[in-house]
N, C-alpha and C positions, 0 to 999 in steps of 0.2 A: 617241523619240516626236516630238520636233522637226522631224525630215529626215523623218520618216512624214508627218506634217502638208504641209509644205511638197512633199515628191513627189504625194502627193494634189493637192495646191493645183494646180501645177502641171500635172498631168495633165488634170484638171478645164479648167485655164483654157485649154488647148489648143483646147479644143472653142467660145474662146466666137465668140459671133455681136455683133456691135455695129454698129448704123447710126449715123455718123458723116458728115458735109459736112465738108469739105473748106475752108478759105478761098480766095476766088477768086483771088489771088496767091499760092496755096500756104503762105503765112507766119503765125506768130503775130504779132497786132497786140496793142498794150498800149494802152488810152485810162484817161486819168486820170481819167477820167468814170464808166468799169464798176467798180465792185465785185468780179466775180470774173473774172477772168478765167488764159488759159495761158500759162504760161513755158516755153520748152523750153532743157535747155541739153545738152550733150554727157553727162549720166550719165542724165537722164531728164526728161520733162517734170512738169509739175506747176499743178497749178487753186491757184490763188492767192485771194485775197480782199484787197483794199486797208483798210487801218483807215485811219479818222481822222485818225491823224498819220501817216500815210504809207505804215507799215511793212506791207509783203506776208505775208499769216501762210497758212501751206501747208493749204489742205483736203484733197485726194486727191496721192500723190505716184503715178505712172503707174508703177510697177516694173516693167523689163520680164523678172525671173522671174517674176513671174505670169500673163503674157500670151504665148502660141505665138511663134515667130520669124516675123518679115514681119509683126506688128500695128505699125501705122500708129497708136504712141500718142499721137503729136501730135496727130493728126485724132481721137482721143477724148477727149483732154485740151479742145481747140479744143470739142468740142464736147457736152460736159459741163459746159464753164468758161461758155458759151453757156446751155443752158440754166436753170442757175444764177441765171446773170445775170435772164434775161426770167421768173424765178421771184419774184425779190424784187421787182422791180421793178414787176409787175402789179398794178394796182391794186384786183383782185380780193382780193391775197392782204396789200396792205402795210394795212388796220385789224387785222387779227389775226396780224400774223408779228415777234412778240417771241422765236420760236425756229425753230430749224428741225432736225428729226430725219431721220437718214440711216437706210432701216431696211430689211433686206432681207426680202422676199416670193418667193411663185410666183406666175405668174398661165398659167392653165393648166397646170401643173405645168413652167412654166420658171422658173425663179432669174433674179431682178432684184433690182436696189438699187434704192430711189426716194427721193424727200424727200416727208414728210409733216410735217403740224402736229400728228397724235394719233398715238397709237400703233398704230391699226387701220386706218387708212386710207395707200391711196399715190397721194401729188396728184401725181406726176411722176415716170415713171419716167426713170432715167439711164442705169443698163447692162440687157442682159437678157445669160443664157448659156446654150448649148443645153442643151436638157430632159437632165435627169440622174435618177436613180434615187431620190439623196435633196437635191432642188433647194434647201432653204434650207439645209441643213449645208453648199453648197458656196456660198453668196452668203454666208452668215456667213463664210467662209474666205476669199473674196475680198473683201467691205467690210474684214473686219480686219487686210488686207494693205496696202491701197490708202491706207485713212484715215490723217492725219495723227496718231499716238499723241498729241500732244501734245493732240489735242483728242476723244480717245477716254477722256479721264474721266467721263463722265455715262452710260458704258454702260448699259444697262436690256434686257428681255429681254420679249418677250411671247409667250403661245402660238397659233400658228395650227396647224388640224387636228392639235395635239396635240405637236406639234415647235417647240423654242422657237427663238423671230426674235429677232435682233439686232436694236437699236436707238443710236446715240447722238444725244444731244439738244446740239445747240450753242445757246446765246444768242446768235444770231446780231450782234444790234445790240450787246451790251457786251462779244462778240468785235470788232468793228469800232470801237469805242469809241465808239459814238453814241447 
């Protein structure tokens, strides 16, 4: 059932679509200043988030079985790790963002991940992937690839048009230690 899972995942993420920029010197930059940002090293990249004391704790690792050969997951990671960033940091969102839930939707019947503060809504989407037959059984397949296990304890599940969404809620500030 495992390698069924996973051949699906895969087949699925072949098709995805992701808009991505690029850094204008090509490179991941790290400032001690952002909160989340990308690391890329030679097995794969990965969206990071900096704590308090220092320590870089992994929110999405970029696996690339789950993404088609020739994705440029640095340039998603870069720019995931980006949005992220100008999410917490709005002052729109920082009176009410003592969590942040990663939760996959369709928005006209495409599969997307986004961050929301409730459960029904999505203030930011981060991936979409092309329209599929059954869009959120495969954005649940790929959030639960991507997302750091370590911080996929607080799973939750809501139903939209009757098919149940993945959700996980991070405390975002007392995973940061703040």
């Amino acid at each position: 059932m495992k390698s069924q899972s996973w051949s699906l995942l895969s087949l699925l993420a072949a098709s995805m679509i992701v808009s991505v920029t690029n850094p204008a010197n090509g490179e991941s930059t790290v400032s001690s200043q952002k909160t989340f940002f990308c690391q890329a090293d030679e097995t794969m990249p990965t969206t990071l988030a900096k704590a308090s004391n220092g320590e870089n704790i992994a929110i999405f690792n970029w696996n690339r079985e789950v993404f088609p050969p020739g994705t440029d997951l640095e340039a998603i990671c870069t720019s995931v790790s980006e949005k992220l960033e100008n999410y917490v940091t709005s002052e729109d969102n920082l009176p009410n963002l003592s969590s942040l839930s990663f939760k996959t939707t369709q928005l006209d019947h495409i599969p997307a991940i986004c961050v929301t503060d409730t459960e029904k809504n999505c203030n930011l989407v981060l991936l979409t992937l092309d329209p599929v037959e059954e869009p959120l059984e495969t954005a649940n397949l790929v959030l639960n690839s991507i997302l750091n296990p370590q911080i996929q304890e607080q799973q939750a599940a809501s139903s939209e048009r009757g098919v149940q969404s993945t959700f996980y809620t991070v405390k975002i500030w007392h995973l940061l230690g703040l």
